[in-house]
PAZAPA-4460 file (N, C-alpha, C; in steps of 0.05 Angstrom, whole numbers, plus 32768, in hexadecimal, padded with zeros to 4 digits):
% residues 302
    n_x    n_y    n_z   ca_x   ca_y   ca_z    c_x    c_y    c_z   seq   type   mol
   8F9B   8719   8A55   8F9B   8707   8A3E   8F7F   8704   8A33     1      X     A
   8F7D   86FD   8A1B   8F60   86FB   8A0C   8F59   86E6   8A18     2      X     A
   8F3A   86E3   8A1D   8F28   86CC   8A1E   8F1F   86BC   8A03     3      X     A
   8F21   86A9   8A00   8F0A   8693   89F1   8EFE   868A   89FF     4      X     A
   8EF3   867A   89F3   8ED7   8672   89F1   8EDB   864F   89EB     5      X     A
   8ED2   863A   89F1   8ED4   861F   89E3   8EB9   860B   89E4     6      X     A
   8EB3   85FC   89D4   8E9B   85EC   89DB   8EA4   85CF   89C8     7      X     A
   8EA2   85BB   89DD   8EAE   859E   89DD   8E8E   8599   89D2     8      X     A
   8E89   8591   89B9   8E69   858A   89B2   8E6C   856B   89A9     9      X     A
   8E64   8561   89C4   8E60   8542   89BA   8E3F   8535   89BB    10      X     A
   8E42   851C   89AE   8E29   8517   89AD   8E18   850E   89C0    11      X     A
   8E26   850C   89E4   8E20   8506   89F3   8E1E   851A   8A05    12      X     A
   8E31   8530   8A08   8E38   8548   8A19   8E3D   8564   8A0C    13      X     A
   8E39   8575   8A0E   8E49   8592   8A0B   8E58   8597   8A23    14      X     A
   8E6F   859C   8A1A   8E84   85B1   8A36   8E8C   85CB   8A22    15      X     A
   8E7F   85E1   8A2E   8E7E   85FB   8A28   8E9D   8607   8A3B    16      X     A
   8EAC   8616   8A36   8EC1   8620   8A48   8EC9   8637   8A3C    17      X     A
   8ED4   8642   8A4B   8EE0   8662   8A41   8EF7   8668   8A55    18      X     A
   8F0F   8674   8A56   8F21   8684   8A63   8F3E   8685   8A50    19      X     A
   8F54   8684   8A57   8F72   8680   8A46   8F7D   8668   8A4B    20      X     A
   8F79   8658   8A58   8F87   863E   8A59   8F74   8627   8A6B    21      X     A
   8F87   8610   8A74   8F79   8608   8A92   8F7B   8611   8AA8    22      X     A
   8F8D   8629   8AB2   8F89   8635   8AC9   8F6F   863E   8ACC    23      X     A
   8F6B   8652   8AB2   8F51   8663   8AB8   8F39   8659   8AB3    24      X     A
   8F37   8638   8AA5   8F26   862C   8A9D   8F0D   8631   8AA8    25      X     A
   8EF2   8644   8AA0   8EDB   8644   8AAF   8EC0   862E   8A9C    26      X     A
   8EB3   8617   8A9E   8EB1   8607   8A90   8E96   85FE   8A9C    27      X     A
   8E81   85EB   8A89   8E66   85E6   8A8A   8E63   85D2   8A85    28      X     A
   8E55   85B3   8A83   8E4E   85A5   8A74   8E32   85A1   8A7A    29      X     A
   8E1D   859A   8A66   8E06   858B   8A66   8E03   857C   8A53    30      X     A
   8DED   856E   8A4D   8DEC   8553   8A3E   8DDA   8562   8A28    31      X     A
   8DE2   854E   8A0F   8DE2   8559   89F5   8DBE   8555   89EA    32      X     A
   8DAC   8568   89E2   8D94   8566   89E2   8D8C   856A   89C0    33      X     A
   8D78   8578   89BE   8D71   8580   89A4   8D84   859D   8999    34      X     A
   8D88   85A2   8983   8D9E   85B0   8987   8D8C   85C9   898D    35      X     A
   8D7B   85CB   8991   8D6F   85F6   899D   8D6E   85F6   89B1    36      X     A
   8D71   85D5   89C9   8D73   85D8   89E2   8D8A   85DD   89EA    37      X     A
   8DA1   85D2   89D7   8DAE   85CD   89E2   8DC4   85E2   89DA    38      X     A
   8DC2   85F2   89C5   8DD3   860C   89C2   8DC2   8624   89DB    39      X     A
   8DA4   8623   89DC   8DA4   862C   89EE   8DB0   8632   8A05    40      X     A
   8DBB   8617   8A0C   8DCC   8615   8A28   8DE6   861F   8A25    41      X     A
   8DE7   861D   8A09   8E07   8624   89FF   8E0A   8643   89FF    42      X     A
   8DF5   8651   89F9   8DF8   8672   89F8   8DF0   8674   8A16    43      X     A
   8DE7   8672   8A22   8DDB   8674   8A43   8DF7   867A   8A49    44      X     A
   8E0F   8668   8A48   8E29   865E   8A56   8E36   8680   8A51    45      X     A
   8E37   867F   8A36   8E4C   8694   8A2D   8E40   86AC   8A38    46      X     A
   8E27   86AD   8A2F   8E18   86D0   8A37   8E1B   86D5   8A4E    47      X     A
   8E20   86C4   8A6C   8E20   86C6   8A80   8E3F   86C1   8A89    48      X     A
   8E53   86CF   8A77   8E72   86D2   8A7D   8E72   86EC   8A88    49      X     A
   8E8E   86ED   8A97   8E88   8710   8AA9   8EA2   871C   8A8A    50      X     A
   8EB0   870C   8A77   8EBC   8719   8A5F   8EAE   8704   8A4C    51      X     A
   8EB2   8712   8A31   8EA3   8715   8A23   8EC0   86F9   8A0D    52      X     A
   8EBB   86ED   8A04   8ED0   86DC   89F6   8ED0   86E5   89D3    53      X     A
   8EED   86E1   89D0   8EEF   86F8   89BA   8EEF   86E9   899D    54      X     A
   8EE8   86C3   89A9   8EDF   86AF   8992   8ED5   869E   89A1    55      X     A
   8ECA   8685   898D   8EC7   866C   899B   8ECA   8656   8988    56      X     A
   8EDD   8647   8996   8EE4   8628   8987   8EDA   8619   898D    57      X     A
   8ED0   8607   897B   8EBD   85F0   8979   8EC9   85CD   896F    58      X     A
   8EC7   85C5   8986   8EC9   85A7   8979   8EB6   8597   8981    59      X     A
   8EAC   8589   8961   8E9B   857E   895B   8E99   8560   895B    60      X     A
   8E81   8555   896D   8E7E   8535   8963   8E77   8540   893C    61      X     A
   8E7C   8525   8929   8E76   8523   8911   8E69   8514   8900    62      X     A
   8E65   8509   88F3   8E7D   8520   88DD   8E76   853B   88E0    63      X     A
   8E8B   854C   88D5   8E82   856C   88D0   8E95   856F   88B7    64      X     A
   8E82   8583   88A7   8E96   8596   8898   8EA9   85A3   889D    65      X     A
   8EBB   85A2   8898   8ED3   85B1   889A   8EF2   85CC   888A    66      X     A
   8EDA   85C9   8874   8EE1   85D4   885B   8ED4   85EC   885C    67      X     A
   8EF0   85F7   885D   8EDD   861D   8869   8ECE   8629   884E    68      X     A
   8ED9   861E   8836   8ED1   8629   8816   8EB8   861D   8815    69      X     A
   8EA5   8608   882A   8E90   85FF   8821   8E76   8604   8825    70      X     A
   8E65   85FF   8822   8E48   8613   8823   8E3E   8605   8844    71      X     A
   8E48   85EA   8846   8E45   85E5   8863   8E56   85DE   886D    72      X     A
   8E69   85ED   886F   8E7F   85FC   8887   8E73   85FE   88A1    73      X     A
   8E81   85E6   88AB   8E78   85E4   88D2   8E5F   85D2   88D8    74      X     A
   8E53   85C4   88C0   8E3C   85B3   88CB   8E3E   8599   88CF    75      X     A
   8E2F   859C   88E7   8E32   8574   88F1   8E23   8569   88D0    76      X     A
   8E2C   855A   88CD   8E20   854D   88AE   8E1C   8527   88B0    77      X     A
   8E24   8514   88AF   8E0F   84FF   88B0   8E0F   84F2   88C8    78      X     A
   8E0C   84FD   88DC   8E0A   84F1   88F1   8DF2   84DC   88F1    79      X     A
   8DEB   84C2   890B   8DD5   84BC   890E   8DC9   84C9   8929    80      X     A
   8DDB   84E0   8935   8DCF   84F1   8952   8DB4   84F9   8943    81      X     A
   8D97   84EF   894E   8D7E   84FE   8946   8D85   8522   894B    82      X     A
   8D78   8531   8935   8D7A   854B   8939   8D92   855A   8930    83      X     A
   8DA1   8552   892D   8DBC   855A   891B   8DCB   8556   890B    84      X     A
   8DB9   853F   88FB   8DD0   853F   88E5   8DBF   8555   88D2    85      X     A
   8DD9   855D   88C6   8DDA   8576   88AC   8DD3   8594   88C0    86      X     A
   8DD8   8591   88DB   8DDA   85B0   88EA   8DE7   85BC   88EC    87      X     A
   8DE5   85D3   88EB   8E02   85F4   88DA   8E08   85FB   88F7    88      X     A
   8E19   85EB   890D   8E1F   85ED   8922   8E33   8609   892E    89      X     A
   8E43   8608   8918   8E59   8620   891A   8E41   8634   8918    90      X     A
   8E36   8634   88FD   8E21   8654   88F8   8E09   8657   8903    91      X     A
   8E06   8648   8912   8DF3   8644   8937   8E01   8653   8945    92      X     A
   8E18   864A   8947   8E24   8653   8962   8E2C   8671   8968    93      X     A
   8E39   8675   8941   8E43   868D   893E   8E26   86A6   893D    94      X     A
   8E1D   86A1   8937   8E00   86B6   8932   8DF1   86B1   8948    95      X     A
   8DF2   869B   895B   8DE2   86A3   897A   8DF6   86B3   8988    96      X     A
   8E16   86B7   8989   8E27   86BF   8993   8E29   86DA   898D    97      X     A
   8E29   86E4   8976   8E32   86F4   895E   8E52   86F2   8966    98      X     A
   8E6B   86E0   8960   8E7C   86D8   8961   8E8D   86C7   8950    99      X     A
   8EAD   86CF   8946   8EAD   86C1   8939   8EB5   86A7   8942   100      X     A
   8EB3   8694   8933   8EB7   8667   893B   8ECD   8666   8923   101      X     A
   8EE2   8655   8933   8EED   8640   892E   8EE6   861F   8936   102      X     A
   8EDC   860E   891E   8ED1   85F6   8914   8EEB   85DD   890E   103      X     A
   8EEB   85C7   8923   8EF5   85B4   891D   8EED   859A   892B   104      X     A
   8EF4   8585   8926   8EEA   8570   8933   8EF3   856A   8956   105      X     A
   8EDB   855A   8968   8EE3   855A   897D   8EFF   8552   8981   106      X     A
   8F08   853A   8976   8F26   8530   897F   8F33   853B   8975   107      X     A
   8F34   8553   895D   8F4D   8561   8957   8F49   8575   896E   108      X     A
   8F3B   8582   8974   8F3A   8591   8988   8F4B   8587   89A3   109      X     A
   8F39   856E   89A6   8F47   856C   89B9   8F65   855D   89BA   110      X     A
   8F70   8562   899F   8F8B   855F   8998   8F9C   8574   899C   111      X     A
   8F8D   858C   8994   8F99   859E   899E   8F9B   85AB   89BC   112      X     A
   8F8D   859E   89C6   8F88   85A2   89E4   8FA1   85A1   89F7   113      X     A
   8FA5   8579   89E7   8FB8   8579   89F0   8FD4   857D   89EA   114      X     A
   8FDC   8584   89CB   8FEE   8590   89BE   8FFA   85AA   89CD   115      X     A
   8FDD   85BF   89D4   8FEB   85D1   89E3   8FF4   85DD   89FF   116      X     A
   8FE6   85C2   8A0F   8FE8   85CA   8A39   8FF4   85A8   8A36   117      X     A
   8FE7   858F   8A2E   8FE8   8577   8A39   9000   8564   8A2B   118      X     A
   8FF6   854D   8A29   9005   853F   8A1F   9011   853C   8A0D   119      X     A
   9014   8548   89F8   901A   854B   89E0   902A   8560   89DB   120      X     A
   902C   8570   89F5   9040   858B   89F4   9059   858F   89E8   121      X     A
   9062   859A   89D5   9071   859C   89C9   907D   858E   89AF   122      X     A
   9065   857C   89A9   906F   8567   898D   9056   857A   8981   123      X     A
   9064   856D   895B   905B   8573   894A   9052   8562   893C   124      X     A
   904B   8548   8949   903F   8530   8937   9033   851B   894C   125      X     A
   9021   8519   8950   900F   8509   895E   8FF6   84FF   8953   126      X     A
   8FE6   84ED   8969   8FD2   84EF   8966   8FBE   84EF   8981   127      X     A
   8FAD   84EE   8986   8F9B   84ED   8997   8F80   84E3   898D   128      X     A
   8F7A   84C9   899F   8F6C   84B7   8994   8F5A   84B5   89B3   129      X     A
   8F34   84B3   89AB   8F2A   84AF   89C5   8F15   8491   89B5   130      X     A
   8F10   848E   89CB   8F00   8472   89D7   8EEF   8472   89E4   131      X     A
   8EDB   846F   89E2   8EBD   847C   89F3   8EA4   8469   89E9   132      X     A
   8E90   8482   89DD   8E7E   847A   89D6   8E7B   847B   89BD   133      X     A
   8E95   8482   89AE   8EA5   847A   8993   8EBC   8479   8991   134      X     A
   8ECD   8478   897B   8EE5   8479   897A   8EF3   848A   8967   135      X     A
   8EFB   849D   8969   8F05   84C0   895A   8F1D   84B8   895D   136      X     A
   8F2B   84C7   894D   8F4A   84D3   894C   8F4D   84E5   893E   137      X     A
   8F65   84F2   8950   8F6E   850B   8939   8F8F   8519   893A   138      X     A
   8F90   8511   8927   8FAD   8513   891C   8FBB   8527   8915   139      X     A
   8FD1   8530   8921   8FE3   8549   8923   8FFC   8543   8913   140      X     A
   8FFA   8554   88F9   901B   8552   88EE   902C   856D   88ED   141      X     A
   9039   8570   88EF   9048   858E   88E7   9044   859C   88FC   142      X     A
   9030   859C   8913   9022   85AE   8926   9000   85B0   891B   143      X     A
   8FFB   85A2   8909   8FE5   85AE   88EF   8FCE   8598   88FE   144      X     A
   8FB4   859A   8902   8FA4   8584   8900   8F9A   857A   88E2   145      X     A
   8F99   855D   88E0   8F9E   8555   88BD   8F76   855C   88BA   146      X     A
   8F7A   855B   88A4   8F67   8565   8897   8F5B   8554   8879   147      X     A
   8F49   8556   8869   8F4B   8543   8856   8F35   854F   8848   148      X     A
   8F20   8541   8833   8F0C   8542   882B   8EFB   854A   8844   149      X     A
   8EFA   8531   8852   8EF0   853A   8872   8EFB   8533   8887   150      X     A
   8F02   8529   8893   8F12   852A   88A8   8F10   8508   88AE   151      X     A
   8F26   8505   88BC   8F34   84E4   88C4   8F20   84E0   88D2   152      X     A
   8F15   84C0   88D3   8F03   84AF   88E2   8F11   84A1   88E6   153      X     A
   8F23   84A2   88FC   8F32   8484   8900   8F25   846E   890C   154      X     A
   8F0C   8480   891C   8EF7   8465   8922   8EEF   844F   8907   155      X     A
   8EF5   8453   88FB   8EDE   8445   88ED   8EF4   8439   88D7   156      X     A
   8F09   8439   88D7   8F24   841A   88CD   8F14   8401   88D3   157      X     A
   8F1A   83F1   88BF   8F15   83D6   88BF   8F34   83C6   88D3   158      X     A
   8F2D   83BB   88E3   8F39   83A5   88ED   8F34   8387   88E9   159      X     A
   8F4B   837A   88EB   8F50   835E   88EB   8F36   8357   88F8   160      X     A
   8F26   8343   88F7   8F0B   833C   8911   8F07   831B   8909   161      X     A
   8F13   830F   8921   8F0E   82F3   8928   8EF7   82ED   8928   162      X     A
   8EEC   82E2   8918   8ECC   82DE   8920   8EC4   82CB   893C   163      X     A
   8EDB   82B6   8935   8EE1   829C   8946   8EE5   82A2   8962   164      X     A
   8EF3   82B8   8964   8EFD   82C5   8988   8EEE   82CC   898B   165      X     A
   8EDE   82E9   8981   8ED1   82F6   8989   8EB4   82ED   8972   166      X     A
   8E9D   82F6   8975   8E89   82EB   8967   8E78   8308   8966   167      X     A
   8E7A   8314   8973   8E74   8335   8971   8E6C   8339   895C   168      X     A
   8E5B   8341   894E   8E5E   8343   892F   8E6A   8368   8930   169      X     A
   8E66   8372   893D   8E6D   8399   8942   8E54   83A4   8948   170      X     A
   8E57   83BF   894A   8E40   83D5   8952   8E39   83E6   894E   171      X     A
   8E53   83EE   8926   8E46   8405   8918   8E3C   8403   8909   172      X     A
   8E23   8417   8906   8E0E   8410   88ED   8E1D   8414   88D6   173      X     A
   8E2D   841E   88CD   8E36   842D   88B9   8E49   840D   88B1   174      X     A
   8E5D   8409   88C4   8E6D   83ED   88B1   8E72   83D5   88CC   175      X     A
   8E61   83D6   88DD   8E5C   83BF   88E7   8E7B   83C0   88FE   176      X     A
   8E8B   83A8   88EF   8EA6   83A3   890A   8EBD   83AE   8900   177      X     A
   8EBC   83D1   88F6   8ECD   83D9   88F9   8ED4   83E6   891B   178      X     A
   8EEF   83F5   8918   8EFC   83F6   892C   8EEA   8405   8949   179      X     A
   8EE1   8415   8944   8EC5   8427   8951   8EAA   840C   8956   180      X     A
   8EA0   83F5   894A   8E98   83E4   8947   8E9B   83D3   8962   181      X     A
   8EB0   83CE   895F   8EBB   83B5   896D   8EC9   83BF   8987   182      X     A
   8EDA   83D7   898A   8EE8   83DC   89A2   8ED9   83F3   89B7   183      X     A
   8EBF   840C   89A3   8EB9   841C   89BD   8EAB   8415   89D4   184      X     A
   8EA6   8421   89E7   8E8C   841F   89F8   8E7B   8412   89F0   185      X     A
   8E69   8417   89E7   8E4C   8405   89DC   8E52   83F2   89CB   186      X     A
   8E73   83E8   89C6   8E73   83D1   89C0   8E77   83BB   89D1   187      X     A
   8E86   83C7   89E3   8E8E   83B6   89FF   8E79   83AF   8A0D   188      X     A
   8E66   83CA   89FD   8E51   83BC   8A1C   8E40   83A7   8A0A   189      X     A
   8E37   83A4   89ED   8E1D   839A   89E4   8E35   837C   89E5   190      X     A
   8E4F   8380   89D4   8E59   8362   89E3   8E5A   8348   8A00   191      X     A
   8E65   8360   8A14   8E5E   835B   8A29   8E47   835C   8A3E   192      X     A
   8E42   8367   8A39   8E25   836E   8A45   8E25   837D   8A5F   193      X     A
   8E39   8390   8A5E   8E3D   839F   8A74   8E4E   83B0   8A6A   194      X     A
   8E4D   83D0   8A79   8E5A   83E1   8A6A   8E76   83E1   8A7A   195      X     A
   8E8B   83EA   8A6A   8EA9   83ED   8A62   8EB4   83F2   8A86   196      X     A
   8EA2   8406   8A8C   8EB3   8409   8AB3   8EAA   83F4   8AC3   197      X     A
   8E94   83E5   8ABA   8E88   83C9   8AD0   8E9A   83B8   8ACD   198      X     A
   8EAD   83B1   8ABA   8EB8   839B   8AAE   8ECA   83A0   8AC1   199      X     A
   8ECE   8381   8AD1   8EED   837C   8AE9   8F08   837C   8AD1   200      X     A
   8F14   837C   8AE5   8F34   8381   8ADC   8F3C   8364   8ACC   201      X     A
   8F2F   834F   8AD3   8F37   8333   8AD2   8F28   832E   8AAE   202      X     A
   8F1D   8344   8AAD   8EFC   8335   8A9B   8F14   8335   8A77   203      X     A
   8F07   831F   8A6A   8F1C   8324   8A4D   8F15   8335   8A34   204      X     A
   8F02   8343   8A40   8F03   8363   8A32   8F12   8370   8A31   205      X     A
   8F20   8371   8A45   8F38   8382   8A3F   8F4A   837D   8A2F   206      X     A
   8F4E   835F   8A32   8F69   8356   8A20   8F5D   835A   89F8   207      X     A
   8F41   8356   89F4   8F33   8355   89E5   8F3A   8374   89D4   208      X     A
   8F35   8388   89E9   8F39   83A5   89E6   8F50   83AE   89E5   209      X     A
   8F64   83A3   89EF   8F7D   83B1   89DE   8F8A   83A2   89D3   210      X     A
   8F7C   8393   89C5   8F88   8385   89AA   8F81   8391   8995   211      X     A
   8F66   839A   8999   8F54   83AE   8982   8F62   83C4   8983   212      X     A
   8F66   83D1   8999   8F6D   83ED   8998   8F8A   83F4   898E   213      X     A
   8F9F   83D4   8996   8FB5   83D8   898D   8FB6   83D3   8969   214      X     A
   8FA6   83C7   895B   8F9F   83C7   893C   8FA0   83E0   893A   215      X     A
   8F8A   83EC   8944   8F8B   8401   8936   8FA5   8423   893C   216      X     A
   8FAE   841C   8957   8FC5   8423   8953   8FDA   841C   893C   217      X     A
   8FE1   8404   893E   8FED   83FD   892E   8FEC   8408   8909   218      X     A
   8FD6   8409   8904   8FD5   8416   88EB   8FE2   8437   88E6   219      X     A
   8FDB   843E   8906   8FD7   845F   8902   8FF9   845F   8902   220      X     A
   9001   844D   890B   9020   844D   8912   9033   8453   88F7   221      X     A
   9028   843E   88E8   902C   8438   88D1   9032   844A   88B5   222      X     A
   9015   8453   88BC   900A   846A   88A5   9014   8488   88AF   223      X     A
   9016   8492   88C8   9013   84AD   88CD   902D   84A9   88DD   224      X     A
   903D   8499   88F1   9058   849F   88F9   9052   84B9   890C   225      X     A
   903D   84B0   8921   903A   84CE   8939   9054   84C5   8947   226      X     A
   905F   84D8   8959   9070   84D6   8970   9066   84CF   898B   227      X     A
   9046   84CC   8982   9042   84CC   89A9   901D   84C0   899C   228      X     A
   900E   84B0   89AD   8FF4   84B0   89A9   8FE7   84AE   89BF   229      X     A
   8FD4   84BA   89C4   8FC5   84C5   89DE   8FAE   84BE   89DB   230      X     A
   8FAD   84AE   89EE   8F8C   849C   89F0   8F84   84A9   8A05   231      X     A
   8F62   84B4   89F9   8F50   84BE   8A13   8F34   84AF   8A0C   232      X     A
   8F26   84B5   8A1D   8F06   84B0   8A20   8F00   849C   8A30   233      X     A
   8EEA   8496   8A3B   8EDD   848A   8A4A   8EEE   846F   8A4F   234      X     A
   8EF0   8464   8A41   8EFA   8440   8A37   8F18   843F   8A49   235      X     A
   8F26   8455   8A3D   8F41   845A   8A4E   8F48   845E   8A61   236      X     A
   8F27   8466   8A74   8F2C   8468   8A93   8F42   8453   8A9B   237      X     A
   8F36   8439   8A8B   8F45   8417   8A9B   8F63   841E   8A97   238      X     A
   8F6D   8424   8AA9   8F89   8427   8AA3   8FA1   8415   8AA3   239      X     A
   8F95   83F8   8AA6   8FA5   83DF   8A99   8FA5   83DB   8A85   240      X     A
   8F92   83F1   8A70   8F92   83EC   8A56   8FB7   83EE   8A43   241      X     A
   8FB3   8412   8A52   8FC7   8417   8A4A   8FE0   8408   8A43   242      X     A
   8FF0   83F5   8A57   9004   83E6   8A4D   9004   83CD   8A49   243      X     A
   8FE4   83C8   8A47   8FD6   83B1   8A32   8FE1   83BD   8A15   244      X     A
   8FCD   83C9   8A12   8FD4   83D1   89F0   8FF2   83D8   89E7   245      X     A
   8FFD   83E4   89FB   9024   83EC   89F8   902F   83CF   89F0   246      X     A
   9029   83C1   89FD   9037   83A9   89EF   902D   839D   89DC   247      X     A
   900C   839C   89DA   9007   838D   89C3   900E   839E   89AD   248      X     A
   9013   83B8   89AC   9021   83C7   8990   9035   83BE   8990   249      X     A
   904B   83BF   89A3   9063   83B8   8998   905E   839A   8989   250      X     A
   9053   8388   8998   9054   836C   8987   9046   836F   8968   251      X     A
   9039   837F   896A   9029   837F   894C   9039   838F   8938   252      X     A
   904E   83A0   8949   905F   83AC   892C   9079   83A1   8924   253      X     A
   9084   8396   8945   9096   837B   893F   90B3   8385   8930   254      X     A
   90B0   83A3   8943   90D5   83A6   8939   90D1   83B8   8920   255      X     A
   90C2   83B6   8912   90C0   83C1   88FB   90C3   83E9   88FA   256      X     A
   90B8   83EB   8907   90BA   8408   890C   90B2   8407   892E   257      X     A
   90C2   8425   892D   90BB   842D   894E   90A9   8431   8959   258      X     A
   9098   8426   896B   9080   8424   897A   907B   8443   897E   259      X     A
   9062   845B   897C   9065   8478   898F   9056   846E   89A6   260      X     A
   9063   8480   89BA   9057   8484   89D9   903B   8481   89D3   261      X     A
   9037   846A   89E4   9019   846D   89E4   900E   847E   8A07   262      X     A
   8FFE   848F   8A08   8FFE   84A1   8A28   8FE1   84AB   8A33   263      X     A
   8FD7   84A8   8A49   8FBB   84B3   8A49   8FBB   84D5   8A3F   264      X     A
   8FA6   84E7   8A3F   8FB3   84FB   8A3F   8FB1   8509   8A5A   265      X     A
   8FBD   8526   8A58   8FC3   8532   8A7B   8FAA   8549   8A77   266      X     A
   8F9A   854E   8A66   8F87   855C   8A69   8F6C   854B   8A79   267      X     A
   8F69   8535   8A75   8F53   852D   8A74   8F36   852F   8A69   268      X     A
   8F26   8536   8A7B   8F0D   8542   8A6D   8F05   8556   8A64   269      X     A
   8F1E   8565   8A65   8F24   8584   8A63   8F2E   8586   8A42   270      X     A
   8F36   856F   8A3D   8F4D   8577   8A1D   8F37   857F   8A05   271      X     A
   8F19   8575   8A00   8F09   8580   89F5   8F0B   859C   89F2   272      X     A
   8EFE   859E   8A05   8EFB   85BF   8A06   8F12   85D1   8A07   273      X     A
   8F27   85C8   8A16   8F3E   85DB   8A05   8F48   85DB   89EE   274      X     A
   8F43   85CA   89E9   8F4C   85C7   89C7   8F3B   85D7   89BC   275      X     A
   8F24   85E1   89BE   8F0C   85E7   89B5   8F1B   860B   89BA   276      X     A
   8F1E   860D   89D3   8F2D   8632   89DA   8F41   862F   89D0   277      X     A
   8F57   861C   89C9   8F68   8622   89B7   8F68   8622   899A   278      X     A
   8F58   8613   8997   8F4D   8616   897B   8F3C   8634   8971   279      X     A
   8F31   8641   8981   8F26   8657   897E   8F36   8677   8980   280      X     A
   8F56   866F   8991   8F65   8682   8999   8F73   867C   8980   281      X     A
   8F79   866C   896B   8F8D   8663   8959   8F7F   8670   893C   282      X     A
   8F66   8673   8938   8F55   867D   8927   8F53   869C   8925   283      X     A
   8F52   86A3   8948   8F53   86C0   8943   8F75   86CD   893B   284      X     A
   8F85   86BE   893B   8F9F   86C6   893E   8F9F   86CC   8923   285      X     A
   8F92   86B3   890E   8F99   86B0   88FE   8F85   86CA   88EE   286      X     A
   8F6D   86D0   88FB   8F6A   86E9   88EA   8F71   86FF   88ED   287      X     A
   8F7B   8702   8905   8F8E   8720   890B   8FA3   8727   88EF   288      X     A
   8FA6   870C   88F2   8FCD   870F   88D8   8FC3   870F   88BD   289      X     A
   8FA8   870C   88BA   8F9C   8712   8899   8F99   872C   889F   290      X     A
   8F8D   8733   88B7   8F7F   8753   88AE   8F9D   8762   88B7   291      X     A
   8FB3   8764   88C1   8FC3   8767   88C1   8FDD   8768   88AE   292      X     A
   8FDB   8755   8894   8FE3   8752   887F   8FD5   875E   8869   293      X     A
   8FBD   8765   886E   8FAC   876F   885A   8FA9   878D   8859   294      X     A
   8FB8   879A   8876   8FBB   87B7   8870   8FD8   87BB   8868   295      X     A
   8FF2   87A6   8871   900A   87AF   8869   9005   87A7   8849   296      X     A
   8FF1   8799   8841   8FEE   879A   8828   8FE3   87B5   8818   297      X     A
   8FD2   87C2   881E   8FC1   87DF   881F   8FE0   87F5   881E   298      X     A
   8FEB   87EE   883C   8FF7   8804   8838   900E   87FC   8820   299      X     A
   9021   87F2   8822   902D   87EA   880F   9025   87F0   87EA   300      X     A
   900C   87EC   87F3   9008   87FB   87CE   8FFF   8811   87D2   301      X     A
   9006   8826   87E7   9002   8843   87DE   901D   8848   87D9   302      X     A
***
């Protein structure tokens, strides 16, 4: 079977991986530097495969371009990561490689990760939503990852915010106590003053946290109607979360429409980067059947 290639590019980590699935998964991570150190490490990975990978899929922390018709096609673009915002990450990768890239965002990637081995196996409408040291989602309709001007920030929804309960004012520069604001990692911790795994089972962060997280479920419920939503990242380790938030959605939608499965995913730290080889095995497929259509087109007009 063909090899890919994948690289999970977050703004904290790279996980580089290459083989055909998770069986053959052969995989790398190091921590995310300047980007010539750090593609460095990224071509090191690949050049030192005993096969040679016949693409490589990329999912990106963002924003990124995503608009293949655009002059910056594949670049991290306003980030506040020092060193990368406006970097041609795909045309880095592809010209240190000489290879061709498939370009999409980390959580679609790792939507498709799990779309195609994990949790999401066999639906055509989901979403997959992580919690970390932000808050991404990415949304599956038709089998299709959605797409837009630029791509879904579900971090960054305005929620309901008690000032009175909570006094938090948020923690994104960009809009303060939206949803990414108020519920990731570095919000839990600058609120509490301790980060998200120190926090006991008893502590009312939690209850705090899936009230937030169930809002913003709740909207996605609303608007997009997934069949299943798959919460990953760091935050989700706590796994009392999980049927914290299950009930506070159902109370927040109140009969109105059907609650979707809410489920950790079954990839784990792995769904990045496969999403990233599946995303790259889905690209080449897709250029086989142009250059394949383009000679039954040839021959056909002789």
């Amino acid at each position: 079977m063909d090899v890919y290639g994948g690289i999970e590019a977050g703004g904290t980590k790279f996980v580089c991986g290459a083989g055909t699935g998770p069986e053959d998964l052969v995989c790398e991570s190091f921590a995310t530097e300047s980007p010539e150190a750090t593609l460095g490490r990224v071509a090191g990975f690949f050049r030192g495969l005993a096969v040679r990978p016949r693409g490589i899929g990329i999912g990106s922390f963002g924003p990124v371009d995503l608009d293949r018709g655009s002059p910056t096609f594949g670049f991290i673009t306003s980030t506040p990561k020092a060193g990368w915002r406006q970097f041609d990450l795909a045309g880095a990768v592809g010209r240190g490689l000489d290879l061709p890239v498939a370009f999409d965002t980390d959580v679609n990637a790792a939507a498709l990760g799990e779309a195609r081995w994990g949790a999401a196996r066999g639906l055509t409408d989901f979403l997959y939503v992580t919690v970390g040291t932000g808050i991404g989602g990415g949304a599956v309709a038709n089998g299709r990852a959605v797409h837009g001007l630029v791509h879904p920030e579900m971090g960054h929804i305005r929620i309901p915010h008690d000032l009175a309960e909570d006094p938090y004012p948020g923690g994104c520069p960009y809009h303060g106590d939206c949803l990414e604001g108020l519920a990731s990692g570095p919000a839990m911790q600058a609120r509490w003053g301790m980060r998200a795994e120190s926090l006991p089972e008893w502590h009312p962060a939690w209850d705090l946290e899936a009230r937030y997280l169930a809002l913003g479920l709740a909207t996605w419920v609303c608007t997009l109607s997934p069949r299943r939503i798959v919460l990953g990242g760091g935050v989700m380790r706590h796994a009392a979360l999980f049927p914290a938030i299950r009930a506070e959605l159902g109370r927040l939608l109140n009969g109105y429409v059907q609650a979707a499965d809410v489920v950790p995913p079954k990839l784990g730290e792995r769904a990045g980067v496969l999403g990233a080889l599946a995303l790259a095995e889905t690209r080449d497929a897709e250029r086989r059947d142009a250059r394949s259509n383009q000679r039954s087109t040839k021959y056909s007009e002789r």
